[in-house]
Backbone as JSON, one array per atom type, in Angstrom:
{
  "sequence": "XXXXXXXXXXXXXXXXXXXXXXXXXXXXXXXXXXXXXXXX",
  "N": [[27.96, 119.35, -88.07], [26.79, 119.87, -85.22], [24.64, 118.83, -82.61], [21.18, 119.35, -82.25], [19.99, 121.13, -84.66], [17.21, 123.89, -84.12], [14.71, 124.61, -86.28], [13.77, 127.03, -87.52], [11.02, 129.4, -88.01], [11.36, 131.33, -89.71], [12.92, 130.19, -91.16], [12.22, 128.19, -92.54], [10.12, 129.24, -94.32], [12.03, 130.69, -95.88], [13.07, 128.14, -97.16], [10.74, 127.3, -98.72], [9.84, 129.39, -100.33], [12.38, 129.66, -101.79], [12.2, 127.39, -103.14], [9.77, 127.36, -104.14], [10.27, 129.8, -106.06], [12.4, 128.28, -108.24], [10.79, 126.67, -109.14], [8.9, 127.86, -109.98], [10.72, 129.19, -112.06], [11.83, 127.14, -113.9], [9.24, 126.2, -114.82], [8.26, 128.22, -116.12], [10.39, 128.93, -117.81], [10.0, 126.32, -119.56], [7.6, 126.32, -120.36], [7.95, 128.36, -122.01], [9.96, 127.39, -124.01], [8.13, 125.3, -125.09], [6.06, 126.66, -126.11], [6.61, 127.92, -128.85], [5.72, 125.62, -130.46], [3.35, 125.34, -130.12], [1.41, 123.69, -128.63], [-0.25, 124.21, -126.5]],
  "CA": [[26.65, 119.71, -87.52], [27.16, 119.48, -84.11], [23.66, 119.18, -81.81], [20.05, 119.12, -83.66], [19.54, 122.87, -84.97], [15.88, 123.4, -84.33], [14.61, 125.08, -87.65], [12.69, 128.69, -87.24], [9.57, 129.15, -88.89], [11.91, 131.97, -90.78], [14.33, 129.34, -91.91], [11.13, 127.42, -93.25], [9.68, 129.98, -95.02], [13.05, 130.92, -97.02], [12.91, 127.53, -97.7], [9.42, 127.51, -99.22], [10.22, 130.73, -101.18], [13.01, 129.25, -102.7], [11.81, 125.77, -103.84], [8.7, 127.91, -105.4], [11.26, 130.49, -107.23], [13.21, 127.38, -108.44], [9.82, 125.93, -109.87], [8.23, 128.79, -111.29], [11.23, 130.1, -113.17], [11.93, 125.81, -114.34], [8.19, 125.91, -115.3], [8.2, 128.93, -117.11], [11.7, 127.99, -119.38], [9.88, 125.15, -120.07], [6.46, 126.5, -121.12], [8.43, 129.23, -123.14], [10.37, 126.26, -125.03], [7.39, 124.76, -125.77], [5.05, 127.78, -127.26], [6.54, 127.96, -130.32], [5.54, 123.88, -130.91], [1.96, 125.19, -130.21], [1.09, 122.67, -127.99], [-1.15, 124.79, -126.07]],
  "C": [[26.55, 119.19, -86.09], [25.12, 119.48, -82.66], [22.52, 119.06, -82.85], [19.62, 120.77, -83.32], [18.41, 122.62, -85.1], [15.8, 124.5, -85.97], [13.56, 125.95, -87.56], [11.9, 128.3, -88.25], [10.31, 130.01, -90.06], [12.33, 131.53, -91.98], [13.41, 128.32, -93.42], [10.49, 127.98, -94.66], [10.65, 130.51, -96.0], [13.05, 129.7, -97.93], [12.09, 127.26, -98.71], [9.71, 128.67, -100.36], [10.97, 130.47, -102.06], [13.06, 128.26, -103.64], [11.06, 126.61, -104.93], [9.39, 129.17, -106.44], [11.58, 129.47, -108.26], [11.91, 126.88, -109.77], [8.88, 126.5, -110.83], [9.3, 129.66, -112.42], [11.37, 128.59, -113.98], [10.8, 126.19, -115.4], [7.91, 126.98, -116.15], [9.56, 129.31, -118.29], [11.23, 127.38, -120.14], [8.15, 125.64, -121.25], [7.08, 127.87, -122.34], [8.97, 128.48, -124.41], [9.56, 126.35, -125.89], [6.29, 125.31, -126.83], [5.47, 127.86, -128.64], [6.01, 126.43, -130.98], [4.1, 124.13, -130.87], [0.83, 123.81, -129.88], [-0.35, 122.79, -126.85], [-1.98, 125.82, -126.53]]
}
């Protein structure tokens, strides 16, 4: 990594996009698990 890469607002926003993919497919594995335990 040679120099400090500044970081586009693009680069940001993929970022962002991908964390919240990551968290809503996690979070819905997890609440699928758990439905049959009838927890909710």
């Amino acid at each position: 990594m040679r120099g400090k890469k500044k970081r586009s607002g693009f680069e940001k926003l993929t970022m962002i996009v991908v964390w919240v993919m990551i968290v809503l497919t996690l979070g819905g594995v997890v609440l699928a698990a758990l439905q049959p335990l009838n927890l909710f």
